[in-house]
N, C-alpha and C positions, 0 to 999 in steps of 0.2 A: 437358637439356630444361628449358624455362624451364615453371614452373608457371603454371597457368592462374589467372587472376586474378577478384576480385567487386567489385563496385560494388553498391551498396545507394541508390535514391532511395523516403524514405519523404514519403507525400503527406502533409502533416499541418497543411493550412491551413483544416480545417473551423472557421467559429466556432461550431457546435452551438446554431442558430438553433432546434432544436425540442428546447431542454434548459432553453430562457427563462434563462441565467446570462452573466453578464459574465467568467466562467472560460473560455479557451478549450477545447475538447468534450476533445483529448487529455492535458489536464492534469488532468481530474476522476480524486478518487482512484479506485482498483479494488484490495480487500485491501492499502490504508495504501499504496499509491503511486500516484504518476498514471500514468495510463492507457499515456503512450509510456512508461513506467518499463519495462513486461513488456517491451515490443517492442524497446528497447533492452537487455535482458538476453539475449533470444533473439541479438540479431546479433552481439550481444559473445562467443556461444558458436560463431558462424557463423565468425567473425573475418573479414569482409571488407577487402580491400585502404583503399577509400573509402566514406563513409556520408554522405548528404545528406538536409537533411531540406528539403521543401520548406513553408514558413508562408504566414501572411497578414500582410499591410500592419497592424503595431501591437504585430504579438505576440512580444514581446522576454522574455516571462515564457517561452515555449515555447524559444526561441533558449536560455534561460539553461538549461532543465531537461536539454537535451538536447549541450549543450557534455560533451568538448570537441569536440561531430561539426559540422562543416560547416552551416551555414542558409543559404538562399537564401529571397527574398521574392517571391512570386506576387501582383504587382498591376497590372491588376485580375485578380481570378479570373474565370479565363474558361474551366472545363473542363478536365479532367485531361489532355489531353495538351500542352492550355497549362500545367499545373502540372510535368511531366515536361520539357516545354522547356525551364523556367527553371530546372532543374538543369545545362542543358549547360557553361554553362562553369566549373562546380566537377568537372566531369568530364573539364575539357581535355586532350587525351592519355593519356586511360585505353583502353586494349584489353583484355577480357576481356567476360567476361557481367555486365549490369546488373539486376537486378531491382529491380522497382517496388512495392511495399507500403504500406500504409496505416497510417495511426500511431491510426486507433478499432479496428482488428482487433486485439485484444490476445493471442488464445489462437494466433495461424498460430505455427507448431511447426518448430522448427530440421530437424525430418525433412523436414518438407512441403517447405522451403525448399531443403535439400540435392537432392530428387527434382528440383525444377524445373531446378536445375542440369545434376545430371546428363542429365538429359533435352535439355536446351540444348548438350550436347555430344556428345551421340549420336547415330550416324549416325539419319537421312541429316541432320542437323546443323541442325536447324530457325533461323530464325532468328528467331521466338518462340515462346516456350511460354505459354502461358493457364493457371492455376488454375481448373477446375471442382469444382463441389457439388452438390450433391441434398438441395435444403431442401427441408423440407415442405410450404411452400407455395411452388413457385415463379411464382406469376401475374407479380412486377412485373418478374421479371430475366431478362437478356438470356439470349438461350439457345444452347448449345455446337452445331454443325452439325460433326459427324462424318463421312468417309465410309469403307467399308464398312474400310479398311485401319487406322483409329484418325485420320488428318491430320482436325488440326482447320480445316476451311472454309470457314468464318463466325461472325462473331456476329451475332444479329439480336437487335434490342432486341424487348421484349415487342409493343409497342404496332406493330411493325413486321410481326411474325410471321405467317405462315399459318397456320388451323387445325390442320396438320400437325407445324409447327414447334411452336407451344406444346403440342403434346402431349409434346412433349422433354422431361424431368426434366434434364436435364443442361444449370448454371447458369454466369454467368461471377461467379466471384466478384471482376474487377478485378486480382487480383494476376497481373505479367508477369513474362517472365525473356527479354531480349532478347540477342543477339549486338551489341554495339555498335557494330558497321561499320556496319549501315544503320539505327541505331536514329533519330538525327536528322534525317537524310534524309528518312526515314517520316514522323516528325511534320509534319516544314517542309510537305508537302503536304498537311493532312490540314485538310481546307475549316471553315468556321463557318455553312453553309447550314440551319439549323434554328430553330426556334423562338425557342431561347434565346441565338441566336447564338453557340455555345458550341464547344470544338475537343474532341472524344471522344478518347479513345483508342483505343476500342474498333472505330474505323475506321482503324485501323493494319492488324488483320487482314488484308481487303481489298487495301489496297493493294499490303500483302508477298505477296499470291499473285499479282498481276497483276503485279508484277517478275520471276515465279517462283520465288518463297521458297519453302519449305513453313514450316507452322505445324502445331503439333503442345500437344497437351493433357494436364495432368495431371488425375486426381481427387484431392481432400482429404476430409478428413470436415468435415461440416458443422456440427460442435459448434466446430471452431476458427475458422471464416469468420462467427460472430457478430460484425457490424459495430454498432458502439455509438451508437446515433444521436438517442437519447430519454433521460429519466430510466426510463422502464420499460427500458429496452434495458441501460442498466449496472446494474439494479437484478439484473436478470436473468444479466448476466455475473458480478455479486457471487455470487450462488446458485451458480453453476458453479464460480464459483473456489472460494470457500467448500468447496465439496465435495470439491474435488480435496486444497485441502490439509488438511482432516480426514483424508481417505484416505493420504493422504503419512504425518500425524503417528503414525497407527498402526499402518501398515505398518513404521514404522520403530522401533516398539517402545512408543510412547507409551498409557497408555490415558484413552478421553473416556468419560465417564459418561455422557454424555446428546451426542454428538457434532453432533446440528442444532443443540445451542444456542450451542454454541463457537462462537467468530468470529475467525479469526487476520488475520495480517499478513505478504505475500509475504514477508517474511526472518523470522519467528517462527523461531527455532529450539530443539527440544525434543531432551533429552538419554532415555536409555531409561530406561525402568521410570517415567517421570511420568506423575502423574496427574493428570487433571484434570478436576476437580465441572461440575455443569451452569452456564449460562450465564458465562462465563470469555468476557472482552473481550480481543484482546492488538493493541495498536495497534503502531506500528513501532521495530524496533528494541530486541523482547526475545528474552533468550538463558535457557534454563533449563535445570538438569543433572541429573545423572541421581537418579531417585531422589526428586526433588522434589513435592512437594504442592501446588495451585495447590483450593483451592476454592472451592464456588458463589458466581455475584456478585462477585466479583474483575475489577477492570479494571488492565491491566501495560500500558507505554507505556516505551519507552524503558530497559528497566532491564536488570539481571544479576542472577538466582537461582542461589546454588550448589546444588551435589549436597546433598539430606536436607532442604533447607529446607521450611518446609512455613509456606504463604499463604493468608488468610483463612478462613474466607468472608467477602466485604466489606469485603475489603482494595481500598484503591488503590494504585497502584507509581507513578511518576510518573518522566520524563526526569531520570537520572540516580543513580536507586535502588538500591544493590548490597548483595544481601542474599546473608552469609554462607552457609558449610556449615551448616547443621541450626539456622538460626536459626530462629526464628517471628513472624512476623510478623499477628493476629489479627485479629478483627473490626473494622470503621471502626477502621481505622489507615494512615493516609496517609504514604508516603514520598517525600519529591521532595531530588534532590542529595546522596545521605547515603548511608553505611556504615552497615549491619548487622553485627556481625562474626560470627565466629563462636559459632554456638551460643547469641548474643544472644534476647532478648524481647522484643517490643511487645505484648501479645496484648488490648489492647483500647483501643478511643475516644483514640486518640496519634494527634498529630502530631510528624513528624520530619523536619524541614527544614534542607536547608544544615547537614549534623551529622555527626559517628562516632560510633556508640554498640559500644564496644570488643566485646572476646568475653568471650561470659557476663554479661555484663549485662542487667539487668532492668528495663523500664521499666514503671512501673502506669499502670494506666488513667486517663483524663483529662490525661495529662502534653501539655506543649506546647513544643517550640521555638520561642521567641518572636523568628525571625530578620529580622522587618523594622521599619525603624521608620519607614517611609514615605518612604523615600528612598533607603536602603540596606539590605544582606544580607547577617547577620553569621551568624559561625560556632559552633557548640556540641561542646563534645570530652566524651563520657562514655566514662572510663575502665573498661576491665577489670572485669569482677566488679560495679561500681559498681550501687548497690540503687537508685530515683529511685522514692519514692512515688506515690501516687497523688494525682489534682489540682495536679501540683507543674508550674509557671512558669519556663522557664530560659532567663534572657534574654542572649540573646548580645549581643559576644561572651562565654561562658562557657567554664570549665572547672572539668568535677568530676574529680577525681582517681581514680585503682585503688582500687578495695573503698571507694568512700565510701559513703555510706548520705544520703539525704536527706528529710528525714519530710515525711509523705502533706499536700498543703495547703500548702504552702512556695510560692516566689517567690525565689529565685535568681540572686543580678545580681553576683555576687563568685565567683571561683573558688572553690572547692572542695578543699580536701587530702586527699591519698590515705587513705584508712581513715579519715578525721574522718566524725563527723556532722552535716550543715547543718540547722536548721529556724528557719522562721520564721516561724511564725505567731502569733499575738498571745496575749496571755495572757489563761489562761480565766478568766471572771468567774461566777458564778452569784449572783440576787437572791431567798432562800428566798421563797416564796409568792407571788414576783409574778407569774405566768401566772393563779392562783386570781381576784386579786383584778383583773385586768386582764377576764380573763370575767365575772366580777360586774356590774364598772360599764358593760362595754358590752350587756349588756343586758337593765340597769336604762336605759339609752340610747335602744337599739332598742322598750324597751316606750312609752316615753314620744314613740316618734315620731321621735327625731330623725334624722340622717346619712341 
């Protein structure tokens, strides 16, 4: 028995005209990825045969995010079931069921998605399925016509409805799940007599029951058919997401001190028993393990935290940060490209850029990796054990040595030997009484009027 096959065409040629941005609307981030980021994790868990996405005339930034799936280009746009059109010949010889999705729906849920299916193959064998919802307000949207058996009957747009009809709660959210034998067929008829001159989809219905199709309806929950279509509208999806994956993080052993103020990122991943202070940023692409400390005012971006380490308050992590087992890393101390090692220190006002700072080693406050020189991006190697005072300047490329010790105020531009001590600061001078006699004259100065 040959399995039955999926085709996926997702609409995705909105240019989010009510978001006022030059970003197309499906590339705006949502939790550190853009928007079709979710929707293509969802289908990757779907595993469909074929995936198309359908764009607009320009948008080769969307083509690139969504490689390596299929793009076709909707121009002009002229209505969704013109945007579904222009998927047919990346679908040349595909037979199975096709669903149609939208790439600003970020939360529709591999379950919802599986239902529609299966529903598309259960007798009596519909040859569409609709997604419905029950927003709370449904005034603008089209509305589901049931009759008494569940087949779904029509769509009627809002502004089309009877009295009767709009007292329906039951919405169309746009998302299909077709039998692909007559899926083009359907559209090829399917008129531009309206207003905007535009080809609906949504009079596909229609015309499959006047073939004698049946159509047939799913319900969804309404928190996942959040369509993105405003800066309020994703501000709002952030909220939701936000919450979901606070709830993930602690379900799964993590604990949030203050968890409205955390703010993660779709791949954030926390190891058990972390902890984490109030407001804690983690942009994309950090990983922390078990055991770990992340405190208040901390922003993470790109990094790795072992197990026991423990992070700021008012630490920043930066693209490429990897801080050892049970290291610390403390207050304003900024890491970008650089080892921590084990059991290491920064614990205050450090930067550490482009560097290793071995295990066990101590860096004091005010220290700086001095890795650019305005052109280029050099390296700094602190060994093992090695002490780095405070105030001290280490201008790459550098290497300080295992167990060196570098006194507090130094400037660093020569390697360093293992257990030697480097300093260089200038030698101290003191001139007895001159502060005394420098207050005096000025002001014997200041009395007489002058400066």
């Amino acid at each position: 028995m040959t399995k039955e096959k999926t085709a996926v065409i997702v609409l995705a040629a909105g240019l989010g005209t009510r978001m006022k941005s030059d970003l197309p609307k499906v590339l705006h981030p949502l939790a550190g990825r853009p928007m079709v980021g979710h929707i293509m994790e969802t289908l990757a868990a779907l595993d469909p045969e074929r995936v198309v996405f359908v764009v607009g005339k320009g948008m080769d930034a969307v083509a690139a995010a969504v490689a390596p799936h299929t793009t076709v280009v909707q121009e002009p746009p002229l209505g969704t079931a013109h945007a579904v059109l222009a998927a047919r010949e990346a679908l040349s010889g595909f037979t199975g069921d096709v669903l149609v999705i939208f790439g600003d729906t970020p939360f529709l849920s591999l379950a919802t998605l599986q239902r529609m299916i299966e529903t598309r193959r259960a007798a009596p064998l519909p040859a569409i399925v609709v997604l419905g919802f029950r927003p709370a307000d449904p005034g603008p949207y089209g509305r589901l016509i049931v009759d008494a058996k569940g087949a779904l009957t029509a769509i009627v747009e809002a502004r089309d409805a009877t009295p009767d009809q709009l007292a329906v709660d039951l919405c169309n959210s746009g998302v299909m799940a077709f039998d692909s034998g007559p899926l083009f067929g359907l559209l090829g008829r399917i008129g531009n007599d309206n207003a905007k001159g535009e080809y609906y989809l949504t009079e596909v219905i229609a015309l499959a029951r006047a073939d004698g199709l049946s159509c047939a309806m799913v319900e969804g929950d309404a928190a996942e058919l959040l369509g993105v279509n405003s800066r309020a509208d994703l501000a709002a999806a952030e909220a939701i997401l936000q919450d979901r994956l606070r709830a993930r993080a602690m379900a799964q052993g993590a604990t949030l001190i203050d968890p409205r103020t955390v703010y993660f990122s779709a791949d954030t991943r926390l190891g058990r028993d972390v902890t984490i202070g109030p407001s804690v940023v983690f942009g994309p692409g950090v990983t922390v393990g078990d055991g770990a400390t992340v405190l208040a005012f901390s922003h993470i971006e790109g990094a790795e935290i072992a197990a026991g380490a423990r992070i700021g308050p008012f630490a920043r992590l930066r693209p490429g940060a990897r801080i050892g087992t049970d290291a610390h890393i403390g207050n304003f101390v900024e890491v970008k490209n650089a080892s921590v090692e084990a059991g290491a220190k920064a614990n205050h006002l450090t930067y550490i850029g482009d560097a290793r700072v071995g295990a066990g080693a101590n860096v004091g406050a005010g220290t700086i990796t001095c890795n650019y020189d305005g052109f280029f991006k050099f390296h700094t190697d602190i060994g093992a054990g090695a002490f780095i005072g405070s105030n001290t300047a280490l201008v790459a490329p550098v290497k300080v040595g295992d167990g060196a010790i570098i006194g507090a105020g130094s400037v660093v531009a020569r390697d360093v030997a293992a257990d030697a001590l480097a300093v260089t600061r200038a030698d101290h001078k003191e001139v007895k009484g001159w502060a005394q006699r420098f207050r005096r004259r000025k002001t014997a100065e200041k009395a007489k009027g002058k400066g």
